[in-house]
N, C-alpha and C positions, 0 to 999 in steps of 0.2 A: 229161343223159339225152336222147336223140333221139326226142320224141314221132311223130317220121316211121316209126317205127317198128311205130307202131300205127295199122289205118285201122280204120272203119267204113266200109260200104259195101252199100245194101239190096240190092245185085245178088250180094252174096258172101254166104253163110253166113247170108243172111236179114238180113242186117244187124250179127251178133255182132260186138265185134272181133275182128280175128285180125294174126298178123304181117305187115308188110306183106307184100306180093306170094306168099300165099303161103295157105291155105286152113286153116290151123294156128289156131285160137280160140284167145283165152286162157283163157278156160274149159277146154281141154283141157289145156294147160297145168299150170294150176293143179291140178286134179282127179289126172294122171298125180305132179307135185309132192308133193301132200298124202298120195297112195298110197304113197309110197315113193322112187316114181324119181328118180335123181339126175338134175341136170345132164348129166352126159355122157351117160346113158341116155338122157334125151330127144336128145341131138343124134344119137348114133348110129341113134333108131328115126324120126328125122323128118331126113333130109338138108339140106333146105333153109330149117332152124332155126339158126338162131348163138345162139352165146351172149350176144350185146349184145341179139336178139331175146327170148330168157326173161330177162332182165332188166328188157325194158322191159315184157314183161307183168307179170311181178311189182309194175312200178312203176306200169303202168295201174293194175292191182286194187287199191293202197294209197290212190293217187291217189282212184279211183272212193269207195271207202270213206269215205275222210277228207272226201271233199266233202258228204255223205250226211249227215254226225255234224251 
C-alpha cells in the first residue's frame, strides 16, 4: 500500500487527512462508503480520486483504528 497516498497537512482541510494532492478527506470517503456509494460512484462524483486513492483511505482508517486498540 502506498502510504504517499495519504497526507496531513494543517494548511489543507484544517489538517484532516485527505488524498494526496487533492482536497478529498477520508472522512468523506468513508461517510459517502458507509451511505451506500460504490467505488465507482465515488470515482465518477469526485474526478481526481483513483481508486488505489479509496483504497488507501480505507487502509488509513484501519490502520488509524488498530493503532488506537
Amino acid at each position: 500500500m502506498n502510504t504517499k497516498l495519504i497526507e496531513c497537512n494543517p494548511s489543507i482541510m484544517m489538517g484532516k487527512p485527505v488524498i494526496a494532492g487533492t482536497r478529498i478527506a477520508v472522512e468523506l470517503i468513508l461517510e459517502k462508503f458507509a451511505a451506500g456509494e460504490t467505488i465507482e460512484q465515488l470515482l465518477e462524483s469526485y474526478p481526481r480520486l483513483t481508486h488505489e486513492g479509496v483504497l488507501a483511505a480505507f487502509h488509513f482508517a484501519a490502520h488509524t483504528l488498530n493503532s488506537t486498540s
